[in-house]
N, C-alpha and C positions, 0 to 999 in steps of 0.2 A: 566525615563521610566522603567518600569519593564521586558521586552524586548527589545532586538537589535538584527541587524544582520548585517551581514560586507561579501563580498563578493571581491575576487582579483582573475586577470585574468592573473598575472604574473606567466610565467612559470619556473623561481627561485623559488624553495622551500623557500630558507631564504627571497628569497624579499615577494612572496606572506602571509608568516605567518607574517612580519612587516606590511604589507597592513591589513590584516585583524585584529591583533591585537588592530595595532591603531585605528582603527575605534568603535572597541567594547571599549577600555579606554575612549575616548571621551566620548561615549553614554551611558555607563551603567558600567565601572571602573571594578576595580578588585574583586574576590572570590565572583560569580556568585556563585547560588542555581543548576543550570542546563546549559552547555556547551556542545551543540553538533554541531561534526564537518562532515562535507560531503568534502571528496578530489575526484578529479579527477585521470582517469587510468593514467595521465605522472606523478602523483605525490607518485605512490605504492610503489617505491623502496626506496622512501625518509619519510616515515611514523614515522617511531619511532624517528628521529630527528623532525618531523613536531610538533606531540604530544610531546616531551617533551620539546621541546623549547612555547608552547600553555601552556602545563600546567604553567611550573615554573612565566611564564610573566603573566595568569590571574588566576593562582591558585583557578580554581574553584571546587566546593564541589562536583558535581556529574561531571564527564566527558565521554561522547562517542560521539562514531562517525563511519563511513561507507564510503567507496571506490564505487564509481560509473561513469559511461560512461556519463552520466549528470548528471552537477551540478546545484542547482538552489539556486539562491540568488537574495531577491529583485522581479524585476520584468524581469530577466535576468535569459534563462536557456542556460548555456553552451556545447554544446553536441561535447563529442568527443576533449576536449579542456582541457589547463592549467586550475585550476580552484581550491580554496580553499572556502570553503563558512563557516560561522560559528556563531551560533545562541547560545542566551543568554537569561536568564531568571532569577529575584529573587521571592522571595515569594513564589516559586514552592517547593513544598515538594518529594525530588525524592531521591530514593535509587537502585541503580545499582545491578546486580547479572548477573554473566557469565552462559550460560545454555550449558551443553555439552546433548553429546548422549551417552546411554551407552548401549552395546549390550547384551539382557537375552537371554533365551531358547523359553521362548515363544514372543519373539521380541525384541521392543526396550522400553529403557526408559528415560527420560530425568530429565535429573539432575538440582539444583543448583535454582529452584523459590521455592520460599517459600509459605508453607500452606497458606489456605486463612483462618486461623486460626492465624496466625501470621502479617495479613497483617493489617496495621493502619486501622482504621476507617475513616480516609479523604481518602484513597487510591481512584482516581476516576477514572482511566484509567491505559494502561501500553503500553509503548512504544518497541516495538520489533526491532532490526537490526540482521538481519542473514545473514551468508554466503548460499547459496541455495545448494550448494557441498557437506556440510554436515552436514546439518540439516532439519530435515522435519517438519517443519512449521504445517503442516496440523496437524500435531503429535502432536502438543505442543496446539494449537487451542482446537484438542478434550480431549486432556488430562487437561485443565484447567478447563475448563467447569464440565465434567462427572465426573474425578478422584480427583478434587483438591477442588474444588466448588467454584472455583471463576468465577465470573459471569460479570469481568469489559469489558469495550469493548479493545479490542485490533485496535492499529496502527501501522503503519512503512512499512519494506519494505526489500526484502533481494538486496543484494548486486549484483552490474551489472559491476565491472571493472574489475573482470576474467573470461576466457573463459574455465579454467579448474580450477580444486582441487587447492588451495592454491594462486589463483591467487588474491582472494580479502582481504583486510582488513577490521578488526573490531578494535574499540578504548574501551576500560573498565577501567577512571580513569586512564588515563595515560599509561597503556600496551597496546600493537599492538599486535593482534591475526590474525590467516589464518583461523580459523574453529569456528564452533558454533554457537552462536549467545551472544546476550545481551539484555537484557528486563529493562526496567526502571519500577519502579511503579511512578507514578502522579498522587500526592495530592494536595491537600490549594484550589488554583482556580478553578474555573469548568473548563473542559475539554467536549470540546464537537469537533463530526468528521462528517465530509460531506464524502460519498461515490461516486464518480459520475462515474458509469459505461462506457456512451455514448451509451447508445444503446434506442431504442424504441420497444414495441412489436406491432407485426403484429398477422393478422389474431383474434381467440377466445380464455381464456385457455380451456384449455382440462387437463381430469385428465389421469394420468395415471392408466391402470387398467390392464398391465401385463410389466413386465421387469428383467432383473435379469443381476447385475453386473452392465457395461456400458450402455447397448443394453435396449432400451424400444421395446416393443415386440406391445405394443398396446395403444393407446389416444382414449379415449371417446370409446373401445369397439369396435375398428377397427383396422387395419393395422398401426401400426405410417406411414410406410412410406407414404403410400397412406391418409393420413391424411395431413401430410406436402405436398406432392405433390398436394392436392386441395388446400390448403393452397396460396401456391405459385402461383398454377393459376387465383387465384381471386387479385393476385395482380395489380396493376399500373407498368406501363414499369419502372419507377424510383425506384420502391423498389426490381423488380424481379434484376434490376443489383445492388443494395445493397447485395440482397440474394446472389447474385451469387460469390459477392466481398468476402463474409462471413456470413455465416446463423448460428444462437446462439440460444441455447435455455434457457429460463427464467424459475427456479422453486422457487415457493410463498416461502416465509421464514415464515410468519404470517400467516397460515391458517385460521385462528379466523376471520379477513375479512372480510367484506360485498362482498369489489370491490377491484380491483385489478389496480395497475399503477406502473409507471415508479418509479423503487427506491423498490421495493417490493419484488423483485426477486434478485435470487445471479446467475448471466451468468455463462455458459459455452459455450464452441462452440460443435455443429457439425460435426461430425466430419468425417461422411458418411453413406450409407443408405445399405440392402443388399435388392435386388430386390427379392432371394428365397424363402425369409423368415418375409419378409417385415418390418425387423426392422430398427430403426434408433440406428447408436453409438453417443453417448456424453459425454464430459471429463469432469462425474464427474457419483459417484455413483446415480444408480435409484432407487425412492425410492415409489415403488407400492402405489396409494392413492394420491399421490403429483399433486400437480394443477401446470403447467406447460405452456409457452406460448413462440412460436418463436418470437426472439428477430434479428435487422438487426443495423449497427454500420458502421456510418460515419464520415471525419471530421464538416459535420453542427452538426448532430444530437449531436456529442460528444460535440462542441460547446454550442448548445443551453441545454445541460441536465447540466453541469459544472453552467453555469449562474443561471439556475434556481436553483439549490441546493441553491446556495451561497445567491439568492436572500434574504434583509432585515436578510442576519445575520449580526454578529460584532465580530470582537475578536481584543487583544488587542498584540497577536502576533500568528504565526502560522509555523505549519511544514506542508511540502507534497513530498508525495510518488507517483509520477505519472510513469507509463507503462515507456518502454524504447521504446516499438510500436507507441507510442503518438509523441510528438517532433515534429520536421520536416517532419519527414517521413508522421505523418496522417495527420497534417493540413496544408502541403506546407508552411510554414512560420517558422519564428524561435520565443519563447518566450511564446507561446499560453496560456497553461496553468496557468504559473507566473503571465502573464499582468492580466489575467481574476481574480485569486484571487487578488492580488493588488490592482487592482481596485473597489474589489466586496469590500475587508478590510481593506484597507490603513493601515495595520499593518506589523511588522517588517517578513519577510518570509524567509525559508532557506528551503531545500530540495533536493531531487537527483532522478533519473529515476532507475527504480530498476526492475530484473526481477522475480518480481512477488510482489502487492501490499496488505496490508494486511489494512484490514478496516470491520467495521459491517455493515450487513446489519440486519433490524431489532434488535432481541436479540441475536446475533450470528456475530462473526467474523469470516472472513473467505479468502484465498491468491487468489488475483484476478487478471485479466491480463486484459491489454487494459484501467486499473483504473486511476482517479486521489483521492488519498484517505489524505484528508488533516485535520490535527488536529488542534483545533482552541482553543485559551487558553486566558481566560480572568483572570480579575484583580481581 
């Protein structure tokens, strides 16, 4: 097989890295094209013996990896647990680069990816792992695009097993890092990514036709607020307590569009209303002209939107980057996410919960929250 993935629950560092080792020698042997590793937070202090004892026993060509509060391997997501997980791939064409931050005058800039001048021609995705402490994602997102001209879709996820500066780790080929991030490029196979927000919209779009900053000032040439508040009251008693749970707004990524649906839009939440002035805030820039549409998220709806993404695809192994809000916490149950891909791909799976998902919607990536954003890599 061209992928494997190997997952242990032991809370020995040295026993779980023989756990998961041995599992990747049986299934797919030594000096692997692509090795990424996800440890759990009991496992942070023990990292750099974890990776170098990984590297020397599978000696593979590209290596990283990520510290997170869940692990996922299989069809098994561990939350808040011992937990090593570690995914294997040949025939992948991948090349690692550390990306720092570096401070100008007129702001920041990030270091360390290479022109899209210099990037292969098979190059078909790129794999991201950040610390979210200190590095802005969002930075790196528009700076590829507009500065660099690369136009591949981005994946991954920043790191969820520290609660402050230095508390997570990153894996680059075998060195253990606190800061930054790491970006893979992924070549040879196709590389393809399911986004599954969970959310559905409610109500019409409506475009925006005044706002500035966060604050939309006006929908369709009226008050936002008093637009969402008609909004709301044309609802079903079951959706007004979705709203009330959490109310998100949906803006179009593809204008171009006839019609408009689920997967279309990149969420934000709501994030309150001013009655003065009748605007609404939302956590993310407005952008006057944009067609927008309140969006409601629960554990069915995240449920049944994950199924449908996944519906009649195939991959022949996969990574996922699921919310750290997901888990237990949304859908009362342990595994959700896992089981549903597993099932949807019976292919090898590895992945962790991250605070903050990184996946595209449309022609655009972009850091998501409440996401399950999974990369799907065939032969």
């Amino acid at each position: 097989m061209p992928y494997a993935a190997a997952l242990s629950a032991h809370p020995v560092p040295s026993q779980a890295v023989g756990e998961v080792v041995g599992q990747l020698l049986d299934s797919i042997g030594v000096e692997p094209d692509l090795l990424v590793l996800f440890a759990g937070v009991s496992h942070t202090g023990a990292m750099e013996d974890i990776v170098r004892a990984i590297d020397e026993l599978l000696r593979p060509r590209v290596f990283v990896g990520c510290t997170a509060s869940t692990v996922v391997g299989g069809d098994r997501e561990l939350e808040d647990a011992p937990a090593l997980s570690l995914w294997a791939a040949r025939g992948v064409l991948a090349s690692a680069h550390r990306l720092e931050v570096r401070q100008l005058d007129e702001g920041v800039a990030i270091t360390g990816f290479p022109h899209a001048s210099d990037l292969l021609d098979e190059a078909k995705a790129i794999l991201v792992l950040a610390d979210p402490f200190s590095f802005p994602v969002d930075h790196l997102l528009d700076g590829l695009r507009e500065q660099s001209g690369v136009s591949l879709p981005v994946v991954g996820g920043l790191a969820s097993a520290g609660r402050a500066p230095g508390g997570n780790r990153l894996v680059l080929d075998g060195t253990v890092l606190s800061s930054g991030a790491v970006a893979v490029l992924l070549g040879g196979p196709g590389v393809d990514t399911v986004v599954s927000q969970g959310c559905r919209p409610i109500g019409e779009p409506m475009i925006v036709t005044s706002g500035e900053g966060n604050l939309v000032h006006e929908l369709a040439g009226q008050r936002a607020l008093d637009r969402v508040q008609d909004i709301l009251r044309s609802l079903t008693p079951e959706e007004v307590e979705l709203a009330r749970n959490g109310l998100h707004m949906g803006r179009v990524v593809d204008e171009s569009k006839a019609t408009f649906e689920r997967g279309d839009f990149i969420v934000r939440n709501v994030l309150g209303g001013d009655p003065r002035v009748g605007a609404v805030a939302v956590g993310d820039e407005v952008q006057v002209g944009a067609t927008v549409q309140l969006q409601v998220r629960d554990a069915s709806t995240a449920d049944e939107d994950l199924r449908a993404l996944l519906r009649g695809r195939s991959a022949s192994g996969a990574l996922v980057f699921t919310c750290n809000g997901r888990g237990t916490q949304l859908f009362g149950m342990p595994d959700h996410d896992a089981t549903v891909i597993t099932d949807a791909l019976g292919a090898p799976l590895a992945g962790m919960s991250c605070a903050g998902e990184i996946g595209p919607i449309g022609n655009r990536s972009f850091v998501h929250g409440f996401t399950a954003s999974v990369a799907l890599f065939h032969d």
